[in-house]
N, C-alpha and C positions, 0 to 999 in steps of 0.2 A: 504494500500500500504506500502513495505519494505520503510523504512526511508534511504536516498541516506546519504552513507559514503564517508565523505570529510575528508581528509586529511591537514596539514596547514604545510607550510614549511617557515620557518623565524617566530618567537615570539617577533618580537618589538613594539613598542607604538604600530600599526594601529591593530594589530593582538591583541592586549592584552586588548587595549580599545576600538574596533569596533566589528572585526570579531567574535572573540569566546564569548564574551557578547550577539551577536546577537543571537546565535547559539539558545539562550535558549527563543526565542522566535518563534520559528519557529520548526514546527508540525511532519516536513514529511523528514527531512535532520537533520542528529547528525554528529560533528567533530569525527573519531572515533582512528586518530591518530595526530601525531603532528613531528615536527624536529626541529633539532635548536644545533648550534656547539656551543653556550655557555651551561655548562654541569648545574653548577648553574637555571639558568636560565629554560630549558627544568623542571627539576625537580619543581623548584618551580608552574611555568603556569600550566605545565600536572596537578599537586594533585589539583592547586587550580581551574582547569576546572574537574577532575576525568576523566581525558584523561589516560585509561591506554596504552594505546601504544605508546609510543616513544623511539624517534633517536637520536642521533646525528648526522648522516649522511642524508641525504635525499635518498639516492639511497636504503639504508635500508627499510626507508619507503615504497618503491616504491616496492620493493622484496619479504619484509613479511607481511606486513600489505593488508589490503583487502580493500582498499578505491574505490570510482569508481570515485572520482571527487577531485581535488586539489587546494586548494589559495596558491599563492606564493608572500609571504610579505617579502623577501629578501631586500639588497641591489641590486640594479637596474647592477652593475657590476656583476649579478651572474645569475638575469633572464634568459638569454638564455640557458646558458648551462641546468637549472635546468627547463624550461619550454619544452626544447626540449626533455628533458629527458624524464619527464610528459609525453610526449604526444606520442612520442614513444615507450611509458610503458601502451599506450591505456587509459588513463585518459585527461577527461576532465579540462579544467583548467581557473580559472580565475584568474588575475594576476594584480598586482595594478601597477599605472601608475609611470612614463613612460613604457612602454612596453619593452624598450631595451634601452642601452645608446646610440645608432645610428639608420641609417634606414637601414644598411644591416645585423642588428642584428635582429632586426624587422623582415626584410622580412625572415631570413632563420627560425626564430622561427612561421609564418606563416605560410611557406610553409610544415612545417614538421605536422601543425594543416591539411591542406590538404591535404598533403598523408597519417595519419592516420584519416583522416573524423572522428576527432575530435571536440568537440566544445570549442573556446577559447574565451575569453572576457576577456578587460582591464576593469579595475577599473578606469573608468569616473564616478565616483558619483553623480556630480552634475547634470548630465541627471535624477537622480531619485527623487532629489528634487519634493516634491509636488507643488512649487509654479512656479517652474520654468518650471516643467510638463504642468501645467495651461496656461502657460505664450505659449506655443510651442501652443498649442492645440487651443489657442486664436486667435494666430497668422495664421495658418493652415485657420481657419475659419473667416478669414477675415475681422475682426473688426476693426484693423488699416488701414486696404489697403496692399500695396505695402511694406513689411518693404527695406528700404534702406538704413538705417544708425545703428551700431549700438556700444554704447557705455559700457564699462566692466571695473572694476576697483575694487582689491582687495589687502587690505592693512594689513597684521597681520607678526606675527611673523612667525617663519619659522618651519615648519611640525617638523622637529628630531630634537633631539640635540646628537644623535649620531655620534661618530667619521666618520663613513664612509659618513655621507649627506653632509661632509662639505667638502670633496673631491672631485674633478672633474672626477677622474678616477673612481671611485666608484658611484658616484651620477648621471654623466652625465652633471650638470649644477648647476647653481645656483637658480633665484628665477622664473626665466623663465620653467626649468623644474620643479621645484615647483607647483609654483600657473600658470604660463602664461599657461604652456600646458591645464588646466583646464578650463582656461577662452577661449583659443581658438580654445577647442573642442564645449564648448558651445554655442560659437557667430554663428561656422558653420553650427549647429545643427538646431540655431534655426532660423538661415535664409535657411535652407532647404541644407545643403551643396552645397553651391554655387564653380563653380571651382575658385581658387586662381590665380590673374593676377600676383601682386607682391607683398611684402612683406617690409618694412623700421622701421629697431628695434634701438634705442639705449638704449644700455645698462649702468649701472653705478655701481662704487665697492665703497662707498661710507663709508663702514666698515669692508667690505672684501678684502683681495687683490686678492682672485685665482679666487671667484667667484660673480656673477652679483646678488646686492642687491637691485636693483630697474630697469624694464624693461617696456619701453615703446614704441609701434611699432602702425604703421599705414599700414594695410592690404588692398589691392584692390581687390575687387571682380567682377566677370562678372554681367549684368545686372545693374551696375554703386554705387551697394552695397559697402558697407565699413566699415570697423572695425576699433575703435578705443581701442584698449589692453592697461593697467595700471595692473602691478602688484611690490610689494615691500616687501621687511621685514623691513623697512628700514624709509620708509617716514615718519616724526613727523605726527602725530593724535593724538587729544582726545581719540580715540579707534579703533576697529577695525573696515575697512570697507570692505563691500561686497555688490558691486551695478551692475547690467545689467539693461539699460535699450535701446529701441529696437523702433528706429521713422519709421512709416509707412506714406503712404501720406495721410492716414483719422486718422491719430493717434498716440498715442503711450502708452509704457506698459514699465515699471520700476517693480523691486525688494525690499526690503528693505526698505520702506514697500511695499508692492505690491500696485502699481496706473495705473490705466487705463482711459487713458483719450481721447474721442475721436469727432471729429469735424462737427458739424452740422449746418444748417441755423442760427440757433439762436446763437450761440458758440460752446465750448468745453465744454462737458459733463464728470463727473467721474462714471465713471461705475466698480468701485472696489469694485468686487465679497468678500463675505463674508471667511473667513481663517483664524481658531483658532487657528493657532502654531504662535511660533515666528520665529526668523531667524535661530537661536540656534537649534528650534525643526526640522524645516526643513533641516539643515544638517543632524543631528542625524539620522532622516527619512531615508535619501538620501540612507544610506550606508545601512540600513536593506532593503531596496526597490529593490536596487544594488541587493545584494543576494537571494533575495527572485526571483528576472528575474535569476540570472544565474540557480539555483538551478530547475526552471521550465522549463529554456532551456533544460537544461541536462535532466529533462524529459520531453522533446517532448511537454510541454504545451503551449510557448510561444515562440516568435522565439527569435535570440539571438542578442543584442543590444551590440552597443559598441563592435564590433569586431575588433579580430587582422588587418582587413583589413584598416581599420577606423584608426586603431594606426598606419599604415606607413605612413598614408599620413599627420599625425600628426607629425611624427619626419621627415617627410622631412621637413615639410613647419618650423619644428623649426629649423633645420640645416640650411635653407635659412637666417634667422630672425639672427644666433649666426653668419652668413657668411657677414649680410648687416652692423651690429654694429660693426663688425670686420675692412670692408671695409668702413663701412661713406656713404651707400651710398644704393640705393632701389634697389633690386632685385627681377627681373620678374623669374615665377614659369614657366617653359615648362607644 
């Protein structure tokens, strides 16, 4: 089979240490151009990927190059125009999170995916985690029971240290759009997206003044479910944390290390399945697992996960969250 030509628009950290790194593990898709308005920059990535076709422009790319499928690792103030582009240019696209800086950027970059019966997917990575794949699939088959509570909490420094991540206009948010949007696509996912009753976030600027360097929100869900979110760049640790863990009424199931522990006549039993990686491997995992689904989307092997559909209702429910820490106060979702 023809090897599927991806094209990559924006060359920063995720693009330079995920995506085009991955490339060269995977069989049946080659990057086969690239873009990027710093000129530096384009030149140095393309030689050291032997990308010979590049841009400056993205519209360029779009024009002469022969890609059929596109990542766009932009700043998040530029996805839409440059997703809508995409997709109106009859390419495929997956696009790293947030989706858009709002939800009616979102939605119009959606809806131009369904008038060209396009396939588009956000960059939720933490769906392709191995451990946390396990963790969904555990849960699905019923070894806790009923999951109703579940608890999320990730503590590190923050994704870029690029000028534009640290602007609101450009980035969309702070640590919430960071790491929170991440943790509460995954709480939804793996309690089966349950609909959202209401939502109560506060926020803290703790070393930032524009943007929110520690967010904490308490989520209600239908079926009497409930989220407890923790995300920061910010908060004093020995090191970095990243924990989900997920109580059922026969049980429960944790991350970091992976624990399953679950409740029988005699007591609580640990039934933690064997898993060679560490936490470290299973990110790393996540993002080649990530492209390896979009890449079989686009050819018809697999259906498409993590869609733009999936991403609106994620920046609504963030826009709720930055509207409750605003006001002081819990806001119910229609």
């Amino acid at each position: 089979m023809e090897k599927l030509r991806v094209g990559v628009i924006g060359l920063g950290t995720i693009a330079q240490l995920v995506h085009l790194p991955n490339f060269s593990r995977i069989r049946n898709a080659e990057v086969t151009a690239v873009a990027e308005i710093k000129s530096h920059r384009l030149q140095l990535i393309a030689d050291k990927f032997g990308i010979n076709q590049k841009f400056k422009n993205y519209k360029d790319l779009l024009d002469k190059s022969d890609v059929d499928a596109v990542i766009i690792s932009t700043p998040t103030s530029q996805h839409k125009e440059i997703a809508i582009a995409c997709l109106n240019a009859n390419k495929d696209v997956l696009i790293e999170k947030p989706i858009a800086l709002n939800y009616g950027e979102a939605k119009a970059i959606t809806e131009a995916a369904i008038k060209n019966e396009r396939k588009l997917m956000v960059g939720m990575n933490l769906r392709f985690r191995p451990d946390l794949m396990l963790i969904r699939t555990l849960i699905n088959a019923g070894e806790i029971g009923e999951p109703f509570f579940l608890k999320c909490n990730w503590v590190r420094r923050q994704s870029s240290s690029e000028n534009w991540f640290m602007k609101r206009e450009e980035a969309g948010g702070g640590v919430l759009f960071d790491l929170g949007i991440h943790l509460l696509d995954i709480a939804l996912w793996l309690l089966n997206n349950p609909p959202v009753i209401s939502v109560s976030t506060q926020n803290y600027y703790h070393n930032l003044k524009e943007l929110e360097d520690t967010s904490v929100s308490f989520i209600r869900c239908s079926k009497s479910s409930i989220i407890n979110l923790e995300a920061s760049w910010s908060l004093v640790e020995e090191k970095d944390v990243f924990d989900i863990t997920v109580y059922g009424s026969k049980g429960s199931i944790s991350t970091t290390p992976l624990k399953i522990y679950k409740r029988i006549a005699e007591g609580n039993i640990d039934l933690k399945p064997s898993l060679a990686d560490n936490a470290s491997q299973f990110f790393k995992k996540s993002y080649l697992n990530e492209l390896k689904s979009f890449i079989g989307a686009v050819r018809g092997l697999n259906p498409l996960f993590s869609s733009g559909n999936e991403a609106i209702e994620l920046l609504k429910l963030s826009e709720a969250m930055y509207k409750s820490a605003k006001q002081g106060k819990e806001i119910k979702i229609n």
